[in-house]
C-alpha positions in Angstrom: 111.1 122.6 94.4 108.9 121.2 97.0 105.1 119.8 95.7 103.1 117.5 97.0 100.4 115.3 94.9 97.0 115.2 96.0 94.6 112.5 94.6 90.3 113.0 93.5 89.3 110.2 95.5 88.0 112.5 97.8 85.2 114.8 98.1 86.5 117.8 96.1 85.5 120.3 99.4 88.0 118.7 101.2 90.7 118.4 98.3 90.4 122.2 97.8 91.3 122.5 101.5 93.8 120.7 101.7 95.6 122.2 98.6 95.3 125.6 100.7 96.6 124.3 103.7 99.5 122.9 101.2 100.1 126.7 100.1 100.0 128.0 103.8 102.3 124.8 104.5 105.2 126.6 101.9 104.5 123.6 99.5 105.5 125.0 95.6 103.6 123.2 93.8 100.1 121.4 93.3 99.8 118.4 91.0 96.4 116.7 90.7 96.2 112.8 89.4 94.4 111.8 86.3 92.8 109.1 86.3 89.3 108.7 84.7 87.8 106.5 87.9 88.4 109.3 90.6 87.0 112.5 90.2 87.9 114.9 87.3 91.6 116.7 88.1 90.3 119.9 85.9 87.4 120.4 87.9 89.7 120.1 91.2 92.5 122.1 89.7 90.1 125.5 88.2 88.6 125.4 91.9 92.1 125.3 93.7 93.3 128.0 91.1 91.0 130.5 92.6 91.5 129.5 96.2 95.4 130.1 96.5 97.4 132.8 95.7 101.1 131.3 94.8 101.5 127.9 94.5 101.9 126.2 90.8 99.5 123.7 89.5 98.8 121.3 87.4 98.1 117.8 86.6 100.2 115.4 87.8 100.3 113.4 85.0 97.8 113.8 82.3 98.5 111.3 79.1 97.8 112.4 75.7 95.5 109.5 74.6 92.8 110.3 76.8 92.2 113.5 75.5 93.4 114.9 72.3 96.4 117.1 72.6 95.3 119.9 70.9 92.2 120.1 73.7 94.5 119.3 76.8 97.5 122.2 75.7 93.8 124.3 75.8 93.1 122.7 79.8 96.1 123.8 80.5 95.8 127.4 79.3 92.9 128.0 80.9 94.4 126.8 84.3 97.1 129.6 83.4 94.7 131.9 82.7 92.6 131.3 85.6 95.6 131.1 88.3 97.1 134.1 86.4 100.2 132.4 85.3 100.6 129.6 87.7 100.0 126.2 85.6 102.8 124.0 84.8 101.8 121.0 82.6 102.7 117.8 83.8 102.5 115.4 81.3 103.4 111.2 80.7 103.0 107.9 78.9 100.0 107.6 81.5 98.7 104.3 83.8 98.8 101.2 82.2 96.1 99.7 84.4 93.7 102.3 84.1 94.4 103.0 80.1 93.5 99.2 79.8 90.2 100.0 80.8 89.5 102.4 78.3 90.8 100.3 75.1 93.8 102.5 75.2 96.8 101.0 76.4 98.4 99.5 73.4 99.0 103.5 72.4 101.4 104.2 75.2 104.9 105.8 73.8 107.4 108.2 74.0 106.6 109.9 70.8 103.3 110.9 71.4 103.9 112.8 74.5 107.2 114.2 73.0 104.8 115.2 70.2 102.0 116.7 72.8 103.9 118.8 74.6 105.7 120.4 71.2 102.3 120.9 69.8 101.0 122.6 72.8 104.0 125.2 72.8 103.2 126.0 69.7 100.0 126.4 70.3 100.4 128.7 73.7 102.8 130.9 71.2 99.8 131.7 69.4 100.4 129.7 66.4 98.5 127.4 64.3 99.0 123.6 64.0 99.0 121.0 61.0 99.8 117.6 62.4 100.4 114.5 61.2 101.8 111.9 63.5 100.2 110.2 66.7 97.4 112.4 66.1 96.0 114.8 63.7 95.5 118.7 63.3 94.7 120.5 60.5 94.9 124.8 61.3 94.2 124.1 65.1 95.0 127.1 67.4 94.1 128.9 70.5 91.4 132.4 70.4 93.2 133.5 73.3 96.7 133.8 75.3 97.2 132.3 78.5 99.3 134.8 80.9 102.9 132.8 80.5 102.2 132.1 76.9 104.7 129.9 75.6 106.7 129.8 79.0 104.7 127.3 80.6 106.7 124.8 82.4 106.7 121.3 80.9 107.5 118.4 83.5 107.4 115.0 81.7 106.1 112.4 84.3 108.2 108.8 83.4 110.5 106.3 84.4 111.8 104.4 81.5 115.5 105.1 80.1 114.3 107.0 77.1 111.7 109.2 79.0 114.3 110.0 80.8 116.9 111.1 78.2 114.1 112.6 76.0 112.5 115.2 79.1 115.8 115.9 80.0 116.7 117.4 76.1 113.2 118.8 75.7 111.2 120.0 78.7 111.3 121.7 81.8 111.7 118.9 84.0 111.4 115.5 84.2 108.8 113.8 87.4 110.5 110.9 88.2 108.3 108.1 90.0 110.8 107.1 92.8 111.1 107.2 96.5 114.4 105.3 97.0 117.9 107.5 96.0 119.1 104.5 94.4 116.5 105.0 91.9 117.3 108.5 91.7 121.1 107.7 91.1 119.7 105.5 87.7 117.4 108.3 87.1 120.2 111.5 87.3 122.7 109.1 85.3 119.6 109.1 82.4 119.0 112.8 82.9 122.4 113.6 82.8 122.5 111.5 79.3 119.7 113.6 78.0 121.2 117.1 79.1 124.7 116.2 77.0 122.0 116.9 74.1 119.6 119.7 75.1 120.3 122.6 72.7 122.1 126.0 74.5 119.2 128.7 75.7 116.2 126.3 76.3 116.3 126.6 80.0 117.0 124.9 83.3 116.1 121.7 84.1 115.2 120.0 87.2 114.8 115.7 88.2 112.1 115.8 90.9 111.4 112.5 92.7 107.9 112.1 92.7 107.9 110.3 95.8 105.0 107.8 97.4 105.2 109.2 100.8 103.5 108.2 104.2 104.1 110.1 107.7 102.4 110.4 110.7 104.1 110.4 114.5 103.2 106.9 114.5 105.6 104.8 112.4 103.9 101.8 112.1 100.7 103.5 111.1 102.4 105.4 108.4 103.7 102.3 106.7 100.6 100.6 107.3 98.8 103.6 105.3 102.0 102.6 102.3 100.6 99.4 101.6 97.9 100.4 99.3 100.4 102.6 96.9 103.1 100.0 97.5 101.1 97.1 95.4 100.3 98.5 93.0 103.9 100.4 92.3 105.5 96.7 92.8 102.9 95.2 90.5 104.4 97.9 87.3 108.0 97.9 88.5 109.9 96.8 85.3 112.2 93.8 86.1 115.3 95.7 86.8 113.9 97.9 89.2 113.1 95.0 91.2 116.1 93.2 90.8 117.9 96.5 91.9 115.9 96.1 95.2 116.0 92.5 95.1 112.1 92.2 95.2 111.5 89.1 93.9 109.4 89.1 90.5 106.8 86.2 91.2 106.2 88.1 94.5 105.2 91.4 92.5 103.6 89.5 89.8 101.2 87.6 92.1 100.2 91.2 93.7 99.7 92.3 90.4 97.4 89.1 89.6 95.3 90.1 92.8 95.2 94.2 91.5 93.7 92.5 88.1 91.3 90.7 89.3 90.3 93.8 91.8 91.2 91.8 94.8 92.5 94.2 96.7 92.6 93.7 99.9 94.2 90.5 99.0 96.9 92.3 97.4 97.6 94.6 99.6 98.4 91.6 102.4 101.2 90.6 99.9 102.9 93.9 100.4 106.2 93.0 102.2 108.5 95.5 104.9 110.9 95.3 101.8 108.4 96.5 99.2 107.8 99.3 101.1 111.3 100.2 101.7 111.9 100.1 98.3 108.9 102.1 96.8 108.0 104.6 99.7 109.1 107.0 101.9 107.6 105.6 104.7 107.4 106.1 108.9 107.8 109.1 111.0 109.1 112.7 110.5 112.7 111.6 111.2 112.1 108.6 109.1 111.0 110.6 106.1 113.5 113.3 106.5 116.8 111.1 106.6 115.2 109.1 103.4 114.3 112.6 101.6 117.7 113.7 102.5 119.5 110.9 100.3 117.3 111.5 97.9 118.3 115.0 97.2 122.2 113.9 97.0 120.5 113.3 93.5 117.4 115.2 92.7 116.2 119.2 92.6 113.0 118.8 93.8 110.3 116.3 95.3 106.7 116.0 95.2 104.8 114.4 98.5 103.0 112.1 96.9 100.2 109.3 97.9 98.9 108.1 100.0 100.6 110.7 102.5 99.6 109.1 105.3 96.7 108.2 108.0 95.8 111.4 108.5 95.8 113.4 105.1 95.7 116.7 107.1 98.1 115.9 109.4 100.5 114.4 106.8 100.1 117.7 104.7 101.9 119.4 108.0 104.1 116.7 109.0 106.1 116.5 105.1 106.6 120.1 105.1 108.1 119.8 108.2 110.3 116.9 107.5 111.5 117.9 104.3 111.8 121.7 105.0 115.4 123.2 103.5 115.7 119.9 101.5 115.0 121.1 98.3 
């Protein structure tokens, strides 16, 4: 499975564009970002439902604090619906640094998006819900079917041991935030973990790197253009992801520091050659394809993921290119 990721931070015209070009491109999948400061990923995703013809989408990840489940299994039935059978629900712990904003970040867990998914698949089998656990439900339910019913894909979007292990016994897939095959070798040693316990008939599973990626002819441009996702993925790296890149930690927590205090540009400076290395795919075609190519010793898929690159339309091109017969 090939996707790529695009981000609301731009006009939704264009965003709808370039998901088309994506589908033209042979991408496989769509995933939108969800994050309450850019523009709303429904909005983008209902638009690009009726503007494509075969490509899945989704959000890429929504969180289940946000929005209570029992409304956003409902989001995600109406994308199905309205792309007649094409939604997959991509689904996490969600951002730390944006959930702060909102009061909310104290809630993250495991057991309330192991709990969100499991309600909605009840729910898209046209059953009711009682619920009593990280959130409540009392007779909740769906007055309609979406196309796939209960057979909407479930991709889990996380990085932490137990995410790992728990998507790989209970969903559909697991969206792995890594660019560097090291990282996918920890993260298919987890999966693997997880898949000793997944009961007999629930399905394939597939690890997909969801990759920062940057490419553009120019290779100094497209790691240039990494810097921006770079900080702020080295400012949440959990200690032993840095140490396993040998990043050192008062380096990533002085650019977190600067992302806190919205100093950004400040932050961004602190990005080093070795920060990018470790967190992105980043430089030209050949560049990104040899990097890719590792990273599918380990993983089934990959979403193209942001920034993409100088040129967004360009990039869209260029990835397909690079990556093509990869996965």
């Amino acid at each position: 499975m090939l996707g790529i990721e695009l981000t609301p931070e731009h006009d939704l015209h264009r965003l709808v564009d370039l998901g088309v070009r994506a589908e033209e491109a042979g991408y496989d999948a769509v995933y939108s970002t969800c994050h309450y400061n850019n523009r709303d990923p429904w909005a983008f995703l209902s638009q690009l439902a009726t503007a494509t013809d075969s490509v899945r989408l989704g959000p890429g990840v929504a969180n289940p604090y946000e929005t209570h489940p029992v409304t956003l299994a409902s989001r995600v039935a109406t994308l199905d619906e309205l792309s007649e059978g094409r939604a997959v629900f991509g689904l996490g712990p969600g951002d730390p640094s944006t959930l702060r904003n909102l009061g909310l970040a104290d809630q993250r867990g495991l057991r309330s998006v192991l709990e969100a998914f499991k309600t909605a698949q009840t729910l898209w089998a046209g059953e009711r819900v009682d619920h009593d656990g990280t959130f409540d439900a009392s007779e909740a339910g769906l007055n309609y079917e979406p196309p796939q019913g209960a057979d909407i894909p479930v991709h889990v979007g996380g990085e932490g041991p137990h995410m790992c292990r728990m998507a790989a016994k209970h969903a559909d897939g697991l969206l792995y935030n890594g660019s560097h095959p090291d990282d996918l070798a920890w993260a298919r040693d987890q999966v693997d973990d997880g898949l000793s316990d997944r009961p007999e008939g629930r399905g394939d599973f597939d690890l997909v790197a969801y990759a920062a990626v940057s490419i553009d002819e120019d290779e100094a441009a497209a790691r240039e253009a990494a810097r921006p996702p770079v900080a702020f993925i080295t400012a949440g790296a959990a200690p032993p992801v840095l140490q396993r890149h040998g990043i050192d930690p008062d380096a990533a927590s002085e650019i977190g520091e600067r992302v806190s205090a919205g100093e950004f540009s400040a932050a961004f400076e602190l990005v080093t050659p070795e920060m990018v290395d470790a967190f992105c795919m980043a430089g030209d075609p050949d560049a990104v394809h040899e990097r890719a190519a590792s990273v599918a010793e380990h993983a089934d898929g990959l979403v193209v993921g942001s920034p993409l690159g100088p040129d967004l339309e360009a990039s869209v091109d260029l990835a397909a290119d690079a990556l093509d017969g990869l996965f």
